[in-house]
C-alpha positions in Angstrom: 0.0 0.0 0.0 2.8 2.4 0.6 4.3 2.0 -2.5 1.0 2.2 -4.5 -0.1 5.4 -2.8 3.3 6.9 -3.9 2.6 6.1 -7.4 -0.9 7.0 -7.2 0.0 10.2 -6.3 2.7 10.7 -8.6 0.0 11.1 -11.4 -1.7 12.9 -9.5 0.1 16.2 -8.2 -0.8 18.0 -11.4 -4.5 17.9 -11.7 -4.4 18.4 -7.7 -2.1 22.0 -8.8 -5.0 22.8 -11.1 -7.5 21.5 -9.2 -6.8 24.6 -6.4 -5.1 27.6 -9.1 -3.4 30.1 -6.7 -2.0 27.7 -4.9 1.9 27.5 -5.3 3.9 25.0 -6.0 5.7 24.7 -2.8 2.5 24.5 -0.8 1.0 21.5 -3.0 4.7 19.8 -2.9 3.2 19.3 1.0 0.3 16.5 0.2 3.5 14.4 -0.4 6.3 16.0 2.0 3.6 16.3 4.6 3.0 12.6 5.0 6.5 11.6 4.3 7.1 13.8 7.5 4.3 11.7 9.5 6.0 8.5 8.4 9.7 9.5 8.9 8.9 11.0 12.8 6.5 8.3 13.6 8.4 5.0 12.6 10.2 3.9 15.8 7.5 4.7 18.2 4.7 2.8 16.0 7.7 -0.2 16.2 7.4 0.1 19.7 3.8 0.5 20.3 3.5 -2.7 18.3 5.9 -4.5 20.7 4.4 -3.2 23.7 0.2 -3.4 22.8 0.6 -6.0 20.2 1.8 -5.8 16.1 -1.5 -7.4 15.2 -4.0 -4.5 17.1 -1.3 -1.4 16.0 -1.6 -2.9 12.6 -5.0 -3.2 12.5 -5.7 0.6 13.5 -3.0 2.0 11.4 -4.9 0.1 8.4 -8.3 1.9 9.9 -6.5 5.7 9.8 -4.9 5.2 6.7 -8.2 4.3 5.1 -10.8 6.6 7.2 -8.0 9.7 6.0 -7.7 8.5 2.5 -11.2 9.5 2.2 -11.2 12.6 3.9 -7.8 13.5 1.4 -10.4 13.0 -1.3 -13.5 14.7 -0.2 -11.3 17.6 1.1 -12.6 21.2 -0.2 -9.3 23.0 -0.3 -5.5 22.4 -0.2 -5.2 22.8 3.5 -7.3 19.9 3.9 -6.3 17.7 1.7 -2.4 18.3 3.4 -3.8 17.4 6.4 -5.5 14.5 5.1 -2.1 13.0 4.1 -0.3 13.9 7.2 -3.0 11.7 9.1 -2.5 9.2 6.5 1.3 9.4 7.2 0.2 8.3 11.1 -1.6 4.9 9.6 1.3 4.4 7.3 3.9 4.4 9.8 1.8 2.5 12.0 1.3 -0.4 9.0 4.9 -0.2 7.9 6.3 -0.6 11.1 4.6 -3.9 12.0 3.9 -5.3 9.0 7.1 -7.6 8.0 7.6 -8.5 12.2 4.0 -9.6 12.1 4.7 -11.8 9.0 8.1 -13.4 10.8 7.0 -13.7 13.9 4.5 -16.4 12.5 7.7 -18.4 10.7 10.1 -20.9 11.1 13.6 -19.1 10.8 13.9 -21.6 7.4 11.3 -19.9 6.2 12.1 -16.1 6.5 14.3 -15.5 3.6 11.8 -16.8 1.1 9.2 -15.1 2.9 11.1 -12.0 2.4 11.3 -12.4 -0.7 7.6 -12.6 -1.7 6.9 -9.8 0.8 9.2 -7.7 -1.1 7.6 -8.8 -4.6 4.5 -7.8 -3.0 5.7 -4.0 -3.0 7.3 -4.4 -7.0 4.0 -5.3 -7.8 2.2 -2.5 -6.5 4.7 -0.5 -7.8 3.4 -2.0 -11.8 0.0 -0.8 -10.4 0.4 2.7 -9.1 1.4 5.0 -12.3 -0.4 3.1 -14.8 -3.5 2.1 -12.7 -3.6 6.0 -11.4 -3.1 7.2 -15.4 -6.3 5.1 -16.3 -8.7 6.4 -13.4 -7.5 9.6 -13.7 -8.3 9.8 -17.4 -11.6 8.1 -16.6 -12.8 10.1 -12.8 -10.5 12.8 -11.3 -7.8 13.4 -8.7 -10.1 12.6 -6.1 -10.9 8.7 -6.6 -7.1 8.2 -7.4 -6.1 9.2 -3.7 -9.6 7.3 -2.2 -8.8 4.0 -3.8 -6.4 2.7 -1.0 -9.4 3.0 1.3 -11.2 -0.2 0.0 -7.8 -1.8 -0.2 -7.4 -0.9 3.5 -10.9 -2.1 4.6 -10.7 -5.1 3.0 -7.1 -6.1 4.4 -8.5 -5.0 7.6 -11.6 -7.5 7.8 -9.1 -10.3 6.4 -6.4 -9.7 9.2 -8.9 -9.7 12.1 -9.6 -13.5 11.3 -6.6 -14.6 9.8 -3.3 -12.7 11.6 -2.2 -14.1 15.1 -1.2 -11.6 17.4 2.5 -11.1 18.3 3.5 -9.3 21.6 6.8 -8.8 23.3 6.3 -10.4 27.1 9.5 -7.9 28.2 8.2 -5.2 26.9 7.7 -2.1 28.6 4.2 -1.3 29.9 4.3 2.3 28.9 5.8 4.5 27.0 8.8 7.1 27.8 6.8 10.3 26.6 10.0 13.2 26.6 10.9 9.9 24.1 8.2 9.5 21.5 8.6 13.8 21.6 12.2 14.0 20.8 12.2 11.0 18.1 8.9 12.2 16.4 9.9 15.6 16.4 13.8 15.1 15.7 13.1 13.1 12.6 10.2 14.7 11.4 12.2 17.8 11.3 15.4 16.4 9.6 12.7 15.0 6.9 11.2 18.2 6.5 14.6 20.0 6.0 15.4 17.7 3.6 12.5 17.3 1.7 11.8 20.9 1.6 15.2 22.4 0.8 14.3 22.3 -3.2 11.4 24.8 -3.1 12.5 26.4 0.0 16.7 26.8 -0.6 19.5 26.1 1.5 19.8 29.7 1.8 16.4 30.7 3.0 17.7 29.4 6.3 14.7 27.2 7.0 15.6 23.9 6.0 19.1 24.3 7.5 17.4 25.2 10.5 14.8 22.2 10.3 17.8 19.9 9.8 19.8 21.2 12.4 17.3 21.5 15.5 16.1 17.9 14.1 19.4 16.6 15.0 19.8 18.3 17.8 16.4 16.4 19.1 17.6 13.0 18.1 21.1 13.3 19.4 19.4 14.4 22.7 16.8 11.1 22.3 19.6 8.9 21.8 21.1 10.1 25.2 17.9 9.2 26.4 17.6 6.0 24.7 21.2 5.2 26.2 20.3 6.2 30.0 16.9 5.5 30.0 15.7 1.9 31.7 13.1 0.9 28.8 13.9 3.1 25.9 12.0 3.2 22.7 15.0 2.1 20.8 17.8 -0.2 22.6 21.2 1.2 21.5 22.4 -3.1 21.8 20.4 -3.0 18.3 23.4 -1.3 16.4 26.4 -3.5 18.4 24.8 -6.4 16.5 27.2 -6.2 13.4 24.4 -7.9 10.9 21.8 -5.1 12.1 23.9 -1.7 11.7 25.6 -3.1 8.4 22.7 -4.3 6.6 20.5 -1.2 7.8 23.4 0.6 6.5 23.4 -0.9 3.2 19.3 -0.5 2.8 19.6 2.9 3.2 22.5 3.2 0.3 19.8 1.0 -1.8 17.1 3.2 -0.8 19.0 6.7 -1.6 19.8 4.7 -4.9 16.2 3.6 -5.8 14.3 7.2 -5.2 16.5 9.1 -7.1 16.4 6.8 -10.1 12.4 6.1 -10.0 12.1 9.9 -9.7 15.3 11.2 -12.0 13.1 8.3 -14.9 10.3 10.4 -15.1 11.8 13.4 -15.1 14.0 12.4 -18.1 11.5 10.7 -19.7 9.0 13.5 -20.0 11.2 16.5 -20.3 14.1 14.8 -22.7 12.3 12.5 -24.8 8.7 14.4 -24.8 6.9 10.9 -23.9 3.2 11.3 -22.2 2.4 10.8 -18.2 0.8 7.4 -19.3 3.7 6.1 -21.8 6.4 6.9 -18.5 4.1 5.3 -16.3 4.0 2.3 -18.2 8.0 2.4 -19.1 8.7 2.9 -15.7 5.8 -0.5 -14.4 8.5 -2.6 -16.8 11.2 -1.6 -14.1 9.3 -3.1 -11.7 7.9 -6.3 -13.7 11.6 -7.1 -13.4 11.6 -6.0 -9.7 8.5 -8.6 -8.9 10.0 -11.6 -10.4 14.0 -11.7 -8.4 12.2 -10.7 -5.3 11.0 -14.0 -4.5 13.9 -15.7 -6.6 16.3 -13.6 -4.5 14.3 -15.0 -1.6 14.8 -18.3 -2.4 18.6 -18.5 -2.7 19.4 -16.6 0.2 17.2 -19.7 2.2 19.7 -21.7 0.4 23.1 -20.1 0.1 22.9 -17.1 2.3 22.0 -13.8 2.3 24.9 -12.1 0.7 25.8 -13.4 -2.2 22.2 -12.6 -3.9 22.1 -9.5 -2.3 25.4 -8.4 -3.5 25.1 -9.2 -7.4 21.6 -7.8 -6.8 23.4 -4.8 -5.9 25.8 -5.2 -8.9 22.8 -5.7 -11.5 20.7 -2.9 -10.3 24.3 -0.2 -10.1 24.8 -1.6 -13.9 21.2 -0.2 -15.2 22.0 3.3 -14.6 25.7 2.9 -15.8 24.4 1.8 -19.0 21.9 4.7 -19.2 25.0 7.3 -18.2 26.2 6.5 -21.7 23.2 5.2 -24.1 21.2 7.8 -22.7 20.6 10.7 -25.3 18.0 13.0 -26.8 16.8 10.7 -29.0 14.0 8.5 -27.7 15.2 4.7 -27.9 12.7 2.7 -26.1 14.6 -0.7 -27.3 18.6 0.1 -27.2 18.4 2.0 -24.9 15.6 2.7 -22.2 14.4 -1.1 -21.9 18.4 -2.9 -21.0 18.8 0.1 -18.5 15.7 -0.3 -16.5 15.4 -4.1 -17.0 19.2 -4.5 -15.6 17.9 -2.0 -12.2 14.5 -3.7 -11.7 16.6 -7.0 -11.7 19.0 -6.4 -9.7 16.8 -4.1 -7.0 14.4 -7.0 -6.3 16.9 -9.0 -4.9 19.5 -6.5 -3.0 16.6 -4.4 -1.8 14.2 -6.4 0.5 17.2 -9.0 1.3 18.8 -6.2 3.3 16.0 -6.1 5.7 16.5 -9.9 6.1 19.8 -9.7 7.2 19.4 -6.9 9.4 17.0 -9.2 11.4 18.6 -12.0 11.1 20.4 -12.0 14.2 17.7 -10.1 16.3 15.6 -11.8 19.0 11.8 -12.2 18.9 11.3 -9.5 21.4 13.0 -7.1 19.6 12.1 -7.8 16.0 9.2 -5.0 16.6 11.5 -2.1 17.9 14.8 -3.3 15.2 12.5 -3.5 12.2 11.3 -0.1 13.0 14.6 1.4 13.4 15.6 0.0 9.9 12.6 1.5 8.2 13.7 5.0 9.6 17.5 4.6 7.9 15.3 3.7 4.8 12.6 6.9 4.8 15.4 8.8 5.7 17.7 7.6 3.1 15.2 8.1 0.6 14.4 11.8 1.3 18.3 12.4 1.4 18.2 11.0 -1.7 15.6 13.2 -3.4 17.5 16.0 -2.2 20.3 15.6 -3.6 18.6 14.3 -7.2 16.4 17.6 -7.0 19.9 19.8 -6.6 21.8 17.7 -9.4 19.0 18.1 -11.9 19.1 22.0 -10.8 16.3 23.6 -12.9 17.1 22.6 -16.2 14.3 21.6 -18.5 13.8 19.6 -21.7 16.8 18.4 -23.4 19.3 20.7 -20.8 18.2 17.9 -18.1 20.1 15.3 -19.7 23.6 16.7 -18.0 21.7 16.6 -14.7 20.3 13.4 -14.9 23.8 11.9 -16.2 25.3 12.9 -12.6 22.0 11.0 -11.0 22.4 7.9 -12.5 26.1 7.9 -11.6 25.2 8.8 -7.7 22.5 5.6 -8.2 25.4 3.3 -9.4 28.1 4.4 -6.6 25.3 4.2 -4.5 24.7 0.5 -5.1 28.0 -0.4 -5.5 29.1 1.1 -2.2 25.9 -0.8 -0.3 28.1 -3.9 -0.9 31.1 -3.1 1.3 29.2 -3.0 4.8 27.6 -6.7 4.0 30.5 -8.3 3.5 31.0 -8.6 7.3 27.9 -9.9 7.6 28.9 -12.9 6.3 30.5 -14.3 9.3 26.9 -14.0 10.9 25.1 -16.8 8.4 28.4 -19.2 8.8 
């Protein structure tokens, strides 16, 4: 669901621009920044909250708020509502994300978790097939409107299903309560770093705002980590990172994730403004990316239950850096959908279904059952983070060129997205000793 909503709304920014004329720019950049905040902030207390009340209930009301707001981001009557709308939705989301995958595990075998993994991650390619192309169909067919509504009957229905068949998973050494000076300085510290970040395109390093953001954001989750390291039953246990399989792979996932957003966003930008193609032909270039993505999630899956994690995850890695390689050269101003577009894009989705949900296997590999809740959250924050670091710095490589002057820009992108996968392999390699 989160990665359908993203390409839902991907289609959709435009027609919500016109939908609300004298709005600017910067404010309507907000229905997406706005619940990317919510997520970012909220991650590692909804981890906790799920080890503390129980992953099944926390995921079942996340599912309830994403849906209920998803409807109320539809029927909004003006932009300010509609921003809100997503910034509830961003409270659901992080509350689904960060029990979602522990829910699944906790319910396996240890034999069983890789190829697990592996379908779970599939799960997200193929929404990803679905978001741009089924958004560009209902939007040519209804409006704006339906296209952010439709993950409510999505949510209802998984909702209904998961109150009969999910088995609830609680931590017995859990804390009763919740640290509140905590949940303040995480949600606020990293919602403000994500704000800073996402913001500092329309806003400017130099406007002093997003510096600021970023700054008093770190200064709020340098002070919850002294907390966290003092504190008797912190949200996050700092013994999470001493675990060389955890801080490693987390590492690596968020190079993968840095590498991923600024290539699915850099795509469409170069697709539209250098070779002149329509929202629907990108949508349906970029789904192909994806079709690759679905199939080596589960493969991926699979070997890593028989060889190991690394060794899939690290070609993975070394498929998915060779796409955008190849693109840094082929890659022109005359459209090639065939030599060039098609063995670019093919060689990332291939390559980023394997290296980028095995990641999160290894990183809980080595984590006990009580902690799966609170680790699997903490990994998900690298990730967002990761990502909106990573749309930064495509948004200031890609500088404000347009048409065929973007090509320069987007050259530099795809070379961060290679060195980006590449350098995700170095931190695994030590996790080797781990599987052995």
């Amino acid at each position: 669901m989160w990665v359908l909503d993203a390409g839902l709304l991907s289609v959709s920014l435009p027609d919500i621009e016109a939908a609300f004329p004298g709005t600017s720019r910067a404010t309507i950049t907000w229905v997406g920044t706005g619940y990317l905040v919510s997520v970012a902030g909220l991650m590692l207390v909804a981890g906790r909250l799920g080890d503390v009340y129980g992953r099944k209930r926390i995921f079942l009301l996340g599912l309830l708020i994403l849906g209920c707001s998803s409807i109320i981001t539809g029927i909004a009557p003006n932009i300010g509502l509609v921003i809100a709308g997503r910034m509830v939705q961003g409270v659901g989301g992080a509350l689904v994300t960060a029990t979602s995958l522990t829910l699944v595990l906790s319910d396996l075998p240890e034999a069983r978790r890789p190829f697990a993994i592996g379908i779970w991650g599939s799960a997200g390619s193929v929404a990803a097939v679905m978001g741009p192309t089924l958004g560009a169909e209902i939007l040519d067919a209804t409006s704006w409107r339906f296209v952010v509504s439709l993950i409510a009957p999505i949510c209802f229905a998984t909702y209904l299903a998961g109150r009969s068949l999910l088995r609830e998973a609680t931590d017995p050494e859990a804390p009763s309560r919740l640290d509140p000076l905590s949940v303040v300085l995480a949600t606020a510290g990293i919602g403000a770093v994500a704000l800073g970040l996402s913001q500092s395109r329309q806003w400017g390093w130099t406007d002093g705002r997003a510096a600021l953001a970023v700054v008093l954001g770190m200064a709020a989750v340098t002070a919850f980590v002294l907390r966290s390291s003092r504190h008797d039953e912190p949200i996050l246990a700092l013994r999470l990172f001493r675990s060389p399989s955890f801080s490693r792979a987390t590492a690596a996932a968020g190079l993968q994730q840095l590498g991923f957003f600024s290539w699915f966003f850099s795509t469409s930008f170069a697709l539209r403004e250098i070779w002149g193609w329509s929202v629907r032909d990108t949508g349906q270039a970029i789904s192909l990316a994806f079709i690759c993505s679905a199939m080596t999630g589960w493969i991926g899956g699979k070997a890593a239950a028989r060889i190991g994690y690394f060794w899939p995850t690290a070609i993975g890695a070394a498929v998915a850096g060779a796409g955008p390689l190849y693109w840094m050269f082929a890659f022109d101003t005359a459209p090639s959908f065939w030599a060039v577009y098609l063995p670019g894009a093919a060689l990332f989705g291939l390559g980023g279904g394997a290296c980028g949900v095995l990641t999160t296997g290894i990183a809980l590999k080595q984590v006990s059952a009580a902690d799966q809740g609170m680790a699997y959250a903490a990994h998900q924050t690298v990730k967002r983070m990761s990502a909106t670091i990573g749309m930064a710095l495509m948004a200031a490589l890609l500088g404000e060129a347009a048409g065929t002057s973007l090509l320069g820009g987007a050259r530099n992108v795809w070379l961060m997205v290679t060195l980006a996968h590449i350098a995700m392999i170095f931190p695994l390699i030590g996790t080797q000793r781990s599987e052995s």
